[in-house]
C-alpha positions as CSV (number, residue, x, y, z in Angstrom):
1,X,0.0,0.0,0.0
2,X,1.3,3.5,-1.0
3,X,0.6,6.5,0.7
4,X,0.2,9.8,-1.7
5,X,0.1,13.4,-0.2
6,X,-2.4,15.4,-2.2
7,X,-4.1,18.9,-2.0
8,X,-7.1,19.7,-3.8
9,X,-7.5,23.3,-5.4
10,X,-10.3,26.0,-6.4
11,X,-10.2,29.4,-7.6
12,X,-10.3,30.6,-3.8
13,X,-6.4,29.4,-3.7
14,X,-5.7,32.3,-6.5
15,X,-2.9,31.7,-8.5
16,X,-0.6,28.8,-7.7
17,X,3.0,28.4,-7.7
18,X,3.1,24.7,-8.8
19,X,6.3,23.9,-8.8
20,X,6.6,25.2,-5.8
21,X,4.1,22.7,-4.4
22,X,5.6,19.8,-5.6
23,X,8.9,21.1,-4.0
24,X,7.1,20.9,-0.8
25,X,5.7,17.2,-1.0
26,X,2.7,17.5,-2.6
27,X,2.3,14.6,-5.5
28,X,-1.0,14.9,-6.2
29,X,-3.8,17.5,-6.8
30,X,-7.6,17.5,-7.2
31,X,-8.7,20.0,-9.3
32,X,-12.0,22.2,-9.3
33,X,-13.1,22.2,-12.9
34,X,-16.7,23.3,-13.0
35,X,-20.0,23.9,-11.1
36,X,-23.8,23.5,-11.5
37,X,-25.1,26.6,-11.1
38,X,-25.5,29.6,-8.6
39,X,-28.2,31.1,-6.9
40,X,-27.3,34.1,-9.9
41,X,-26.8,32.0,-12.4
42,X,-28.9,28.8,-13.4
43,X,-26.3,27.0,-16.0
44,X,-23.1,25.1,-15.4
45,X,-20.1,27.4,-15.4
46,X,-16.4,25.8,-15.6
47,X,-13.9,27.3,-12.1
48,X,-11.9,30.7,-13.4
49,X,-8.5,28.4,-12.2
50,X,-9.1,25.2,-14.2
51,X,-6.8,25.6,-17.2
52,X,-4.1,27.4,-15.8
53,X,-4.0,25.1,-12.4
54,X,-4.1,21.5,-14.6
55,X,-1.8,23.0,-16.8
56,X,0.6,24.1,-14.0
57,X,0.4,20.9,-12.1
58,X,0.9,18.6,-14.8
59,X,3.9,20.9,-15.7
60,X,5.3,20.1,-12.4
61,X,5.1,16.7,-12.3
62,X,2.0,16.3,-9.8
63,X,-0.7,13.2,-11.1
64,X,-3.9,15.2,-11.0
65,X,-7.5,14.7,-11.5
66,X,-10.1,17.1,-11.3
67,X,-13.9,17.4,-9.7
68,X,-17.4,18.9,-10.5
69,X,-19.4,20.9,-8.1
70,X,-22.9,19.1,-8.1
71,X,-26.2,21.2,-7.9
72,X,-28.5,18.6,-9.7
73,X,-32.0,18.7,-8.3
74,X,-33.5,15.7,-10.8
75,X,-31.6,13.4,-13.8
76,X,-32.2,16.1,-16.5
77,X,-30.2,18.9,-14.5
78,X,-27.7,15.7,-13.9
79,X,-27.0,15.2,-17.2
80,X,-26.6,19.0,-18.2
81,X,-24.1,18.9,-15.5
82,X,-22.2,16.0,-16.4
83,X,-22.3,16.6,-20.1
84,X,-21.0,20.0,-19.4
85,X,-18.0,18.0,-17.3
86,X,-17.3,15.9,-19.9
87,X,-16.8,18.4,-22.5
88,X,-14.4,20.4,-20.8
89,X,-12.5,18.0,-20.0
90,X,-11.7,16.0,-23.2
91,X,-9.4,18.0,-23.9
92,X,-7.2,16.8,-21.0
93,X,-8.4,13.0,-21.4
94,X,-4.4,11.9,-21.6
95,X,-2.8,13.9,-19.3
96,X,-5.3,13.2,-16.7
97,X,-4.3,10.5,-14.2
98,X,-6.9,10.4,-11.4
99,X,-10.4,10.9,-11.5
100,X,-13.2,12.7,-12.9
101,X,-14.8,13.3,-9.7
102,X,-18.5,14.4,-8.7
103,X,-18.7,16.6,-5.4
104,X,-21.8,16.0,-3.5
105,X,-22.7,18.0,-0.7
106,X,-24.5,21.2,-1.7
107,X,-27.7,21.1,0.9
108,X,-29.4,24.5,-1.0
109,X,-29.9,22.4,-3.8
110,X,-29.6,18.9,-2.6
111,X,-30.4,18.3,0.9
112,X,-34.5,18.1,0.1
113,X,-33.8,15.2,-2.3
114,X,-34.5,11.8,-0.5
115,X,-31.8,9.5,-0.4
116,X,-33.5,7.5,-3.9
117,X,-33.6,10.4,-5.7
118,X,-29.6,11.7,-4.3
119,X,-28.6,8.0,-5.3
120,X,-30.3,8.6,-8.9
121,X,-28.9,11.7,-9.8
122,X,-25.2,10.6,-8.4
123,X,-25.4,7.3,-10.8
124,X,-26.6,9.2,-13.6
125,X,-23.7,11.6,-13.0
126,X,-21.4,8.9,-13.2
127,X,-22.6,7.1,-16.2
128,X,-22.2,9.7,-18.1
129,X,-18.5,10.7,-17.3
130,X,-17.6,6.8,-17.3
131,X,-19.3,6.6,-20.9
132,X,-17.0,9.4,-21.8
133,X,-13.9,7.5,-21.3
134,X,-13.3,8.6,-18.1
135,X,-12.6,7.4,-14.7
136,X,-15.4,8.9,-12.4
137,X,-15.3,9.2,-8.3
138,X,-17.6,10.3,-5.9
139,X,-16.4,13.1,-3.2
140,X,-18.8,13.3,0.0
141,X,-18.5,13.9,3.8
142,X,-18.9,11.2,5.5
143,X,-22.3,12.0,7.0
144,X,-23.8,12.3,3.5
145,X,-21.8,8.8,2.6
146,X,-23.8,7.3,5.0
147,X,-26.9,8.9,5.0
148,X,-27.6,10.8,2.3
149,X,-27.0,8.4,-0.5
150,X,-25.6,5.4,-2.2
151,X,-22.3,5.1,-3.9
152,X,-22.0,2.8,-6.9
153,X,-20.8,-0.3,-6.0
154,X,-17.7,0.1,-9.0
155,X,-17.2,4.1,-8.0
156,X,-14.3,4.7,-6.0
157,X,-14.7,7.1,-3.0
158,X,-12.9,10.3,-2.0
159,X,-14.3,10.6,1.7
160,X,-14.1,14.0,3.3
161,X,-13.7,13.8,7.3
162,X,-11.7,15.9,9.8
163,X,-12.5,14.2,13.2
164,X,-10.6,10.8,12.8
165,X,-7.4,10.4,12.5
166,X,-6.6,6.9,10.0
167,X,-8.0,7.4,6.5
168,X,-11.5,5.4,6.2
169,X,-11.5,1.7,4.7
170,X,-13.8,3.1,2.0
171,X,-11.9,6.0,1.0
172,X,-9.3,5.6,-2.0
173,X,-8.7,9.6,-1.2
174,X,-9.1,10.8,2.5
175,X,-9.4,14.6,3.0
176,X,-8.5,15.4,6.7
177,X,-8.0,18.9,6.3
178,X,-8.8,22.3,5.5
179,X,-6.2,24.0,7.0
180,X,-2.8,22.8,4.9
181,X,-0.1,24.7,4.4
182,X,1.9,24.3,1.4
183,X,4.7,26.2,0.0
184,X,3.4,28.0,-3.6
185,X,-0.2,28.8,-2.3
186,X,-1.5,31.8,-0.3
187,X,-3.3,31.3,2.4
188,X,-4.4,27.7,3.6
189,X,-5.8,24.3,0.9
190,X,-7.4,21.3,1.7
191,X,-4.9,18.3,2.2
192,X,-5.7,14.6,1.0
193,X,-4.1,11.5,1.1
194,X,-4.3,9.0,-1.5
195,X,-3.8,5.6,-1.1
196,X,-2.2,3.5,-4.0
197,X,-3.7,6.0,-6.7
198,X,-0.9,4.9,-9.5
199,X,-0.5,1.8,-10.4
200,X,-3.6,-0.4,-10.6
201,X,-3.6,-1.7,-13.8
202,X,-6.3,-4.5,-13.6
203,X,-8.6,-1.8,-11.7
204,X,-8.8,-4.4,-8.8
205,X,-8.3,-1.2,-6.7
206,X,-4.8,-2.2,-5.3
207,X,-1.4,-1.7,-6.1
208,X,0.3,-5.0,-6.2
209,X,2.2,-8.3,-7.9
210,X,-1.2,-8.7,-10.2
211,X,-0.5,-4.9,-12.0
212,X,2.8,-5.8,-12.9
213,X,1.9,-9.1,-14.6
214,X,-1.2,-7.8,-16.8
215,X,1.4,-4.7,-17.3
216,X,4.0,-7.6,-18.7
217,X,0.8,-9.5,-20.6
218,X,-0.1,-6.2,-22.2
219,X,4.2,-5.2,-23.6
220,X,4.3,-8.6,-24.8
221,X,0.7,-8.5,-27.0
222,X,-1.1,-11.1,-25.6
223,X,-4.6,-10.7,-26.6
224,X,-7.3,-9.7,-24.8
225,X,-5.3,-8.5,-21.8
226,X,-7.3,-4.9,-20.7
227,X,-5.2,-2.4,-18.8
228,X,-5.8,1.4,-17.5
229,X,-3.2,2.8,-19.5
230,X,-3.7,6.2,-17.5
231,X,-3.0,4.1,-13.9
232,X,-0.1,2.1,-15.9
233,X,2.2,5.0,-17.3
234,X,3.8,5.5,-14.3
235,X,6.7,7.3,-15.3
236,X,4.6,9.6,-17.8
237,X,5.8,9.8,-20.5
238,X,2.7,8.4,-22.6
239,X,3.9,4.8,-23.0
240,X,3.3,1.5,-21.2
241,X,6.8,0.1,-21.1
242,X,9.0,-2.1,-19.1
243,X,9.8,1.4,-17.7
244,X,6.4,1.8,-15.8
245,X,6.4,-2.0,-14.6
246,X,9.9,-1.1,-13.4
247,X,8.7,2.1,-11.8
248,X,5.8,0.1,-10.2
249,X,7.9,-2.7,-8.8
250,X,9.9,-0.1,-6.9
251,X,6.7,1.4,-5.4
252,X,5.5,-1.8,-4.5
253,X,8.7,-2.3,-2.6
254,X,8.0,0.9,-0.6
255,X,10.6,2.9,-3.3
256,X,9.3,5.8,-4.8
């Protein structure tokens, strides 16, 4: 199991000094990219940082992924929000290599729903993004992970909770704070930790022995091995080579 320090990032943290971050630990980042709506404005609107801040921290050699701010109230105002997510980011489909993820929390909007119709919107959400081609996640507090709604059973879960202090068996990101400090960004950011987020090749959801052999499978052209080729390029550089199972050997060894 690998441990992964991670922040994750809106417009509130203004402009960020990337390299600067991954100077001071960081290796990953979750990225705001859009939003459903406002109480000003009814249509889904992508965060002012977005481009700049995947740009910058795929520059500086953090994996990143990036998350939508859910304001569905039914499945129709679901799929204008994930089709709107889906479209933006395309663009970044390759140099993505974390999730897609869909932030639910917003009460104003949300918190009337009952958990059916929460559960509904969340899975339609995540159809849509996983339709796309890409890898979708569900972010949540842990009171609305247990009451508000269901997770699909094959969505992994970024799990936000301050009060404990080990990351929750559920979680494959924890977020334990909003108070980080990190070198390159004013002011304070949310820290994560990510657990074995590079690496799983057979999307088992762990990091071990079994990635490196479908990794092998897939170099030498057997047929019909499947692989995540975002989770298996390890070293980045757009390929799936004896490099990356080399790279992931190491970090199964507790070698970065």
């Amino acid at each position: 199991m690998v441990k992964y320090k991670g922040i994750d990032t809106s417009l509130y943290q203004g402009p960020i000094d990337w390299k600067k971050v991954r100077a001071d630990g960081v290796e990953f980042a979750m990225i705001k990219a859009s939003q459903g709506r406002t109480s000003s404005y009814d249509e889904p609107f992508t965060d002012p940082r977005f481009h700049e801040s995947a740009k910058g921290a795929g520059a500086a050699g953090l994996y990143w992924g990036c998350y939508h701010y859910l304001c569905a109230r039914n499945l129709a105002e679901a799929k204008q929000e994930a089709e709107y997510f889906v479209k933006l980011l395309l663009p970044y489909k390759h140099q993505m290599k974390l999730w897609a993820a869909v932030d639910v929390e917003d009460d104003g909007y949300m918190g009337h729903l009952s958990k059916a119709e929460v559960t509904a919107v969340v899975k339609e959400f995540c159809r849509i993004v996983k339709a796309a081609g890409l890898r979708p996640m569900v972010y949540a507090n842990s009171y609305w992970l247990n009451s508000k709604f269901d997770v699909p059973a094959d969505i992994p879960v970024w799990e936000a909770n301050l009060s404990i202090d080990k990351r929750p068996v559920r979680a494959k990101i924890w977020q334990n704070s909003f108070t980080g400090d990190v070198d390159g960004i004013s002011g304070s950011v949310d820290m994560n930790e990510g657990i074995d987020i590079i690496g799983d090749a057979n999307g088992d959801g762990k990091v071990n022995l079994s990635d490196a052999s479908v990794m092998m499978k897939h170099i030498a052209k057997h047929k019909d091995i499947e692989i995540d080729e975002g989770q298996s390029d390890i070293n980045d550089d757009g390929y799936v080579t004896l490099s990356d199972v080399s790279a992931l050997m190491r970090r199964i060894a507790g070698w970065k």
